[in-house]
N, C-alpha and C positions, 0 to 999 in steps of 0.2 A: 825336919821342917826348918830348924835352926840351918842349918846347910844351904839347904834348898832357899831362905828368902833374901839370904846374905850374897849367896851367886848371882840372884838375879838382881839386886840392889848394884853388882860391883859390874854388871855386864849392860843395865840401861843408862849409867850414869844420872844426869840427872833428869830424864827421858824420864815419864810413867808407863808408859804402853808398850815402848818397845827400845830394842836395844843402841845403843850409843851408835857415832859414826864409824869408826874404826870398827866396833866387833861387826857391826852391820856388813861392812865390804867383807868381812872373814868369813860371815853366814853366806854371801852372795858368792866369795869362792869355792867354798865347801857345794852349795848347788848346782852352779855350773861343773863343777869337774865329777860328781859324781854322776850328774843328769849327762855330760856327755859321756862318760865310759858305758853308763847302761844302755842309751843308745847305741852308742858304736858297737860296744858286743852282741846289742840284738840284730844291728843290721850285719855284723860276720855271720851270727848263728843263723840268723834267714837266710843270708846267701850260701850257708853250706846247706840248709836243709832242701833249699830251691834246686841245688846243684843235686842232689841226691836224689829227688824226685824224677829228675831230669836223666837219670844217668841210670836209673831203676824203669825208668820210664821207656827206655830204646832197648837196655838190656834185660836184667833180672836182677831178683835182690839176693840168688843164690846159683853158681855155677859149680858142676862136677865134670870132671876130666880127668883121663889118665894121669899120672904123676910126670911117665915120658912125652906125654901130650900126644899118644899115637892115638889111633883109630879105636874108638869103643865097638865090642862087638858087642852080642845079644843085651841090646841096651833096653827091649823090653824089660826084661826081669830086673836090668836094674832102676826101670823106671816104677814097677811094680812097689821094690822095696822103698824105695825112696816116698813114694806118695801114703805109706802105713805111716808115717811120721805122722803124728798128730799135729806137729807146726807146719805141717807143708799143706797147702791149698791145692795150687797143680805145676806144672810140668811137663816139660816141651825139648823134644832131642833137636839139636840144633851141627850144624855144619856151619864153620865159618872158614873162610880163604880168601886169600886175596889175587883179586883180578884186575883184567883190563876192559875196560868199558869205553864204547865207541859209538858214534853216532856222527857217517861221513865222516870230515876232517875235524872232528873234534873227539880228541883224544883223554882220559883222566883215569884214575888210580879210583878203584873203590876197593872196600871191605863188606864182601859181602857174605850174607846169613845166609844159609838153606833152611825153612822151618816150613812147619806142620801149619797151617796159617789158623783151623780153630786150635790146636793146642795154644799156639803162641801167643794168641791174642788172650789169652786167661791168663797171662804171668806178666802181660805187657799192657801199656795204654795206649802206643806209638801211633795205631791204627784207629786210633777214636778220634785224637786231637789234632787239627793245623791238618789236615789230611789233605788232596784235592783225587778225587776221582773214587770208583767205591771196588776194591779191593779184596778179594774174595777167596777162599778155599779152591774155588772150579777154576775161576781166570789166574787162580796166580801158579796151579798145576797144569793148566794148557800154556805152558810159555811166558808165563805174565812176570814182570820186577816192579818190585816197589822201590826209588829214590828218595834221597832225600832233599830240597828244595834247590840248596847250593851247587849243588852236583847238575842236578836237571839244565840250573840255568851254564856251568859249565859246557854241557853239551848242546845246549839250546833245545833240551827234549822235552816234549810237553806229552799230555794221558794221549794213549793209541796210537802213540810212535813207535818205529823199534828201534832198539840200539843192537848191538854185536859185544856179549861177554870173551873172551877168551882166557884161557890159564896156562901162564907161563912155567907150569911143574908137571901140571897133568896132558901126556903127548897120547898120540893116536897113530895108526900105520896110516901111512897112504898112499896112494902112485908116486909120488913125491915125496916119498922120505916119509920122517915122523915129526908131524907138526903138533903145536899147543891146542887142545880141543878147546872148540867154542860154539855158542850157541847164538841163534838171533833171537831176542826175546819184546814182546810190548809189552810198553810202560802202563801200568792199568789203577797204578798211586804214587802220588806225591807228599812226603811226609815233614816237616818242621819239627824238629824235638824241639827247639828254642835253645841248642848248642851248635854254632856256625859250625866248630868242626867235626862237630856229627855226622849234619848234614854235609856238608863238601864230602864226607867216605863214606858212607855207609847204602848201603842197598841190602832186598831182600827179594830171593827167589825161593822154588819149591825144593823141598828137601831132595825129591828124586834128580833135579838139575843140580844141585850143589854136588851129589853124592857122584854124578856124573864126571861133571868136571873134576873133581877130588880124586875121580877114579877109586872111587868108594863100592863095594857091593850092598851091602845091607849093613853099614858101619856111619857110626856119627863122628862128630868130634868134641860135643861137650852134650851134659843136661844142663838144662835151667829150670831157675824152681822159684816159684811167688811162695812167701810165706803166708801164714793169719796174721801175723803182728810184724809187722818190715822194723820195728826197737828190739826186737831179740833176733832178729837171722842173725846175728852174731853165732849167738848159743845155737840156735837150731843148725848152723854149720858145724859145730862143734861137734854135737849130736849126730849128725847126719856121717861126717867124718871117723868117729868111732866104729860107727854099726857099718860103714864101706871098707873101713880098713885100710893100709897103709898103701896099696894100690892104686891108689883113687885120690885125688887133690879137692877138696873143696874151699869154693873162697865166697867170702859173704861182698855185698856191695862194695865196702869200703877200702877192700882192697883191688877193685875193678883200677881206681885211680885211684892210687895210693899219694903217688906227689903231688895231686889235687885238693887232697881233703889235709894231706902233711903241712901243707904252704898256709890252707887258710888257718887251719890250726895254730900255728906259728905265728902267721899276721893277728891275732887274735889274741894270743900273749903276749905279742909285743906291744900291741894296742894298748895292753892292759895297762903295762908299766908306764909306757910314754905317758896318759891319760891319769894315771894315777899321780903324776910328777903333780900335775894339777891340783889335786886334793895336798899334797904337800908343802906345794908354795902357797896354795891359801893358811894352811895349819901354822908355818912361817912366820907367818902376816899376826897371825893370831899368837904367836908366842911373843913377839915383840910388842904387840897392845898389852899384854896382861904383865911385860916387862917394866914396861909405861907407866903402866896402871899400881902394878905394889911399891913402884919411885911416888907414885902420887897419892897413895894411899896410905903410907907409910904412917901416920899420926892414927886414922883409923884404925890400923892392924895392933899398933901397941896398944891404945885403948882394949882393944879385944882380948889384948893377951894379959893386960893387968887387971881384969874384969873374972878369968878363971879361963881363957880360951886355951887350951895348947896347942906346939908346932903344929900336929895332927891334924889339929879343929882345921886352923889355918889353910894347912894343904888341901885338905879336903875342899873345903868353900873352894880354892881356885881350880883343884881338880873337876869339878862337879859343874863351877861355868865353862871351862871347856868344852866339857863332857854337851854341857844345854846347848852350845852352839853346832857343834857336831851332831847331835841328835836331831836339832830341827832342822839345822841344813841338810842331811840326809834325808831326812825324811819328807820333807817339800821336795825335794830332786828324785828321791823315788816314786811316789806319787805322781808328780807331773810328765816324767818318764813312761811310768803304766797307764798314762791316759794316754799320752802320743802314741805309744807303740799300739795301745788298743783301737784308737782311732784310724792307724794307719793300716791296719789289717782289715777293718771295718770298712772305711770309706777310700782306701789304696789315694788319698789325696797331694804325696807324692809321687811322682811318674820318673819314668828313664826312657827315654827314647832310645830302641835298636833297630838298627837300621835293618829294612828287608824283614822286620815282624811288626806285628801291632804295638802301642806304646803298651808299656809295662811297670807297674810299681813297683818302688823300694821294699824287696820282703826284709822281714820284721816277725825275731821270731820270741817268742814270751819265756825265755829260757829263767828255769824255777832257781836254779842253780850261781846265775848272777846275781839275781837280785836277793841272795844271802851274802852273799862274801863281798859284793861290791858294798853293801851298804855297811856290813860288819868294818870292813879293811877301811872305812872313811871315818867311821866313829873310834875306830881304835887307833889311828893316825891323830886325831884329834884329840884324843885322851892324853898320848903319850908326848905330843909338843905342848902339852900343858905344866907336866910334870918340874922342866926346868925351872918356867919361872916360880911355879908354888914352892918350888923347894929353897928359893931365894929369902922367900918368908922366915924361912926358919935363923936366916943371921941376924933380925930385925929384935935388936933390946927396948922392951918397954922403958926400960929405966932411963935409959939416953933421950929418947922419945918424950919421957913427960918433963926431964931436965932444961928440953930443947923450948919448950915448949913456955916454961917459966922463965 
């Protein structure tokens, strides 16, 4: 309590309520630099988790495949094995290659899927959301593709039109030589992940036309697999990889796009530090007040110390108003941080306009994990630019002090 009422005595000056002018500006840096770092790493960690969604959303949050990336055969059995995993939900054999897509004189590059369309749609959402036309198991095995928005408007293709797929690897005999097989197929859905370049490549037809083109027989080229918990397919790829054996490649979402989630991760550290500079040069601020302040206190402190106070006592009082500043300043900027972020998921009351989709909010994500160490790393930043000037106390002689004095 001694500590405690003499900190706050030397940090309101002669204020009762609240703290002097100087520490004042020190508290309002310590809450601005911590309230922006927690925002800005919430809005990283919502845009990776948004991207994740998005990217689990077109693909799967688990993929197995050859190790040579050939042709899986009897992928029953190994779809059987694969769904006794207790983390695995379901699962869908998928063909993917890349074609040419036509439509008249309008030419473009898609990636396209072969899939089972009710398996697919249990491991996927792609078909529920931004969709236009209605998409089905029967029409998409009579000849039917699904595009994705960017692409369609590429070819100017709209629902019940057809385009001309062809494949530039898989040839055919014909009176003419051996040309690239191709198929004419209608467009019977239009798809939006809310990833422009999703949509610009991506397309999806019936497994037996993929298998076709590919010059497949009864052979795929990957499984995919929805988990129960998409925070552990990590581990459940783990899992899943053991029991297939070294034959077999499995990758969980996050290395789908590995230099996607590597960059934001990195931008997201560097945030960290550049942002943290902030909480520094306020702490700065605050070590030159309290430099100030034991130049101006100087006649008090000797009193104190020819009273029975020692260096210690000393220290501590200036440590411990540091300590009060950093403590409230963090914790007003964490606080009004968790109500913004809370607010903004709630009532989404910032927007982004993208072009060619609906407007869309600033995601904003509640990560448990900043809001420990962001607030830890401000209080103890602040603790430790305190230390200087407290330790300045300890050259101050009472005896000079009361000499000066008479």
């Amino acid at each position: 309590m001694f500590y405690f009422k003499f900190a706050l005595r030397y940090l309101r000056g002669r204020k009762k309520l609240f703290f002097n002018f100087s520490n004042t500006l020190s508290l309002f840096g310590i809450i601005i630099g911590v309230f922006s770092l927690l925002i800005v790493s919430s809005v990283m960690s919502g845009f990776s988790v948004d991207m994740q969604k998005r990217i689990v959303g077109l693909k799967s949050e688990i993929k197995v495949h050859n190790v040579d990336y050939s042709a899986m055969q009897n992928y029953d059995e190994l779809l059987e094995i694969i769904t006794k995993n207790d983390g695995v939900k379901a699962s869908s054999p998928v063909c993917e290659t890349e074609l040419m897509i036509q439509k008249k004189k309008n030419i473009a590059f898609t990636i396209c899927r072969g899939i089972n369309f009710e398996k697919h749609s249990k491991i996927t959402n792609i078909f529920e959301k931004n969709i236009f036309g209605k998409p089905s198991f029967t029409n998409l095995q009579n000849d039917g593709i699904i595009i994705g928005v960017e692409l369609a408007q590429t070819l100017l293709a709209t629902i019940g039109e057809e385009v001309q797929i062809s494949s530039p690897i898989g040839t055919e005999p014909t009176p003419f030589g051996l040309l690239p097989k191709s198929k004419k197929l209608k467009v019977v859905g239009i798809f939006a992940s809310g990833m422009p370049e999703y949509d610009r490549v991506f397309s999806f037809i019936s497994l037996p036309n993929a298998q076709y083109l590919m010059g497949y027989g009864n052979e795929i080229g990957q499984i995919e697999i929805k988990t129960t918990d998409k925070k552990k397919s990590q581990k459940i790829a783990i899992e899943l990889q053991k029991i297939l054996g070294k034959s077999k490649l499995v990758e969980d979402w996050s290395e789908f796009d590995a230099n996607l989630f590597g960059a934001i991760k990195m931008e997201k550290i560097v945030m960290f530090f550049v942002l943290a500079l902030m909480i520094v040069i306020a702490s700065f601020n605050m070590t030159g007040n309290f430099i100030k302040l034991i130049t101006e206190r100087k006649t008090e402190i000797g009193i104190l110390k020819t009273m029975g106070a020692s260096d210690k006592d000393i220290v501590k009082i200036f440590v411990l108003a540091g300590s009060i500043v950093g403590v409230v300043g963090t914790l007003i900027a964490t606080v009004l941080a968790l109500i913004m972020i809370l607010l903004q998921r709630e009532f989404h009351f910032i927007q982004i306009p993208v072009a060619g989709l609906p407007l869309q909010w600033l995601p904003m994500d509640l990560n448990k994990l900043d809001f420990v160490l962001v607030p830890l790393t401000a209080i103890l930043i602040s603790v430790l630019t305190t230390l200087y000037p407290s330790r300045k106390t300890v050259s101050i002689d009472p005896i000079k002090i009361i000499r000066k004095q008479k």
